[in-house]
N, C-alpha and C positions, 0 to 999 in steps of 0.2 A: 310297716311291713314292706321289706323289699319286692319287687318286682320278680316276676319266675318266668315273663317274656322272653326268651333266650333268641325269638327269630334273628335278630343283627350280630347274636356267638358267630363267628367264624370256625368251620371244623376243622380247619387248616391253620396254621401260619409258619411263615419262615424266623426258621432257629439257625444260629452260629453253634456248630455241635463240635465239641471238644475230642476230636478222632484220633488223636496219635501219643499216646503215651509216652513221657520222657523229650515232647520236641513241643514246640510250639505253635501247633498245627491247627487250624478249625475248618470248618468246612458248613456252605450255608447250605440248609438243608427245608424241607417242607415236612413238617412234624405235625402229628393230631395234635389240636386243640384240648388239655382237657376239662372236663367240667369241677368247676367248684363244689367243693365236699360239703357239709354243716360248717358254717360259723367262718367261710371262707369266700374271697373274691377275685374275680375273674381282673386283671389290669392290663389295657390295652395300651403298651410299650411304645414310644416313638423313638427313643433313643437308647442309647447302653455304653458304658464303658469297662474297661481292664482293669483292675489295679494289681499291684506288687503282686497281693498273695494269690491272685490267678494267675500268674506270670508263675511263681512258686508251684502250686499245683501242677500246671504244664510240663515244669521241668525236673518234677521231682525231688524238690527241696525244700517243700512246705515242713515247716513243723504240724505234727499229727500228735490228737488229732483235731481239726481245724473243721469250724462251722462256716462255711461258704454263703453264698446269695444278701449278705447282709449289707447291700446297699442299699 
């Protein structure tokens, strides 16, 4: 059985949030943390990268429609 301790959740964290539609814009931001649903897990990130079809997205020339986060 998993643990339901949450004291070391952070409510907070910094997110790169996708602001400008049609340009290639982000911006870092401090966003609520949220909590994990049933059957689901909190992952504490140290790194992140781009690739094409986010680059795509950005600039409006993804093919749609396109299932994102799949790294």
């Amino acid at each position: 059985m998993a643990s339901t301790d949450d004291s070391n959740m952070p409510k907070t964290h910094t997110a790169c949030v996708y602001n400008k539609p049609g340009s290639c814009s982000v911006a870092i931001r401090e966003v609520e943390t949220p909590d994990p649903g049933p059957g689901e897990v909190l992952v504490r990130l140290t790194h992140s990268g781009v690739c094409h079809s986010d680059y795509g997205v950005m600039m409006n020339t993804a093919s749609v429609p396109l299932t994102s986060n799949y790294e």
